[in-house]
N, C-alpha and C positions, 0 to 999 in steps of 0.2 A: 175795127179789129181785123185781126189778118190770121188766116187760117197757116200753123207752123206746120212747116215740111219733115219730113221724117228725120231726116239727117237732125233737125232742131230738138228732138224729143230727148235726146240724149239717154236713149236706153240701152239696155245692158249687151253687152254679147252673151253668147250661150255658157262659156268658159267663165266669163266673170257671176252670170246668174249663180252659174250651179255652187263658186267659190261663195256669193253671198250670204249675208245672215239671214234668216227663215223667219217667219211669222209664225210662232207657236199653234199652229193650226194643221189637221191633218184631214183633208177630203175622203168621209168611207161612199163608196157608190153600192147601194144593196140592192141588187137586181135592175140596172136599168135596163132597158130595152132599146132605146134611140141612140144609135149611134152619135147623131148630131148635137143630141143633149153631152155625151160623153167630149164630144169635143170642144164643145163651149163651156162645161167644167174644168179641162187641161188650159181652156185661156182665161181663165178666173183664177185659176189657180196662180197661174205663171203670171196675172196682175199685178196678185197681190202678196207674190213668193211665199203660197203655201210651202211648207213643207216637205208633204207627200201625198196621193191619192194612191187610196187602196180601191180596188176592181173587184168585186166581188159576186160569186154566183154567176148570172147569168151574164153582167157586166163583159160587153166586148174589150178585147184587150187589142191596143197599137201594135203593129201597124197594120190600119185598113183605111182604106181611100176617105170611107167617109166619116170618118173620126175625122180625119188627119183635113179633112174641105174646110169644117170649123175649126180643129185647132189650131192653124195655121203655123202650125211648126212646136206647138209648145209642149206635144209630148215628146220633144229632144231636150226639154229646158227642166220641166216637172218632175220630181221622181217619181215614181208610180212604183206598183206590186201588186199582183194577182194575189188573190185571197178564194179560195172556194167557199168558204164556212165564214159566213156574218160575223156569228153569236161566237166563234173560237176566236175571230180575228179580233172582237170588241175584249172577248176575257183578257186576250195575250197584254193588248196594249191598257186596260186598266190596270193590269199585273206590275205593267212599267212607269202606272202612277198618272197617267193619259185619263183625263177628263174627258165622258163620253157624254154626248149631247145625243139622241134623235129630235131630226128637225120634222114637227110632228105636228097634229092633233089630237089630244089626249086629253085623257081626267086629270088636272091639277098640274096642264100645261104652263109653263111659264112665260110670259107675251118677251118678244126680242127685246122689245123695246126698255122692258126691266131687268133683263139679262145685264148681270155687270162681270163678266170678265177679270180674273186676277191676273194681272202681268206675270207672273212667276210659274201660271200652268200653260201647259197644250192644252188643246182642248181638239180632242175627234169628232167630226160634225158629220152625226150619218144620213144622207139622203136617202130615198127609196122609189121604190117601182111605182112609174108612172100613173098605172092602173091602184096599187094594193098599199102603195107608201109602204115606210119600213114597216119589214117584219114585227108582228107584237113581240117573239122573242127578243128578237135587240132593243124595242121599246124597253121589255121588261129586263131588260141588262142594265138598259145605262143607267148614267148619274143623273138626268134630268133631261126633259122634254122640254124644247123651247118649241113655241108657236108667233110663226109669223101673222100679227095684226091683218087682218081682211075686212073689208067694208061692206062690200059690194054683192052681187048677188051668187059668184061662183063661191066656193070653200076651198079653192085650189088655184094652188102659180105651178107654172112648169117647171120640172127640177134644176133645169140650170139657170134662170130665174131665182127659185128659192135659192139658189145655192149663190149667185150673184151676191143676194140682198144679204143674204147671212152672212155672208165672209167681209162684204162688205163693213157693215157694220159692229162683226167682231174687229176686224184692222181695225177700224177708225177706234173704237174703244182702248182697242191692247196701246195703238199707238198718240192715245189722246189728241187726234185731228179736233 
């Protein structure tokens, strides 16, 4: 096997991303703290053509160096919006019919892995504070608590990790890989 060169990837320019069809997914970030984290959610996003990510609370907002060291360009590609208020930004967008997910652990979580996706909704996938996870009030907002399966001896992924694995495997679902 032969490692393909960039030019081979055949990916998008920035003018054609933002023209592209979206992945009915919309990134909420509730209180992150890591810049870094923030910027390898804007290249998770720009993956797998979320949507939108919403910034919220404490969430830094582009442009700063170190956002921008991880996201290697893609808060030019992502659409993004600042959101002060979690629990009003989650009201607004289930008002517009937006399925709200926190990626959580909770009583009467439901594992990803049974998570099934209807091709016909968004779905808002709210991540949270490194330290505190989402707020319980957004817990107690949304439409359903998904929990990522853990084996092992910690009870925690890093949020752009979780947020990886979850988008991930929403794409692969909505788009039947």
């Amino acid at each position: 096997m032969r490692k393909l060169e960039n030019s081979e990837l055949e990916r998008l320019e920035v003018e054609d991303f933002k023209q592209a069809t979206k992945t009915p997914i919309i990134i909420v970030l509730d209180n992150i703290r890591s810049l870094n984290n923030i910027g390898s959610v804007f290249r998770t996003a720009d993956a797998f053509l979320v949507e939108k990510i919403y910034l919220c609370g404490i969430t830094a907002k582009p442009p700063h160096k170190d956002i921008h060291k991880t996201a290697l360009g893609s808060t030019e590609t992502v659409a993004w919006e600042y959101y002060e208020n979690t629990k009003e930004l989650i009201e607004q967008l289930k008002a517009k019919g937006i399925v709200i997910i926190s990626i959580e652990q909770a009583e009467d979580a439901l594992m990803l892995n049974d998570f099934k996706p209807q091709p016909q909704s968004t779905y808002a996938l709210v991540f949270g504070n490194e330290v505190k996870g989402v707020a319980q009030n957004v817990v107690s907002a949304s439409d359903l608590v998904v929990e990522i399966p853990q084996f092992g001896t910690k009870h925690s992924l890093n949020i752009s990790v979780s947020c990886g694995v979850v988008v991930w495997d929403v794409f692969c679902k909505l788009k039947l890989y």
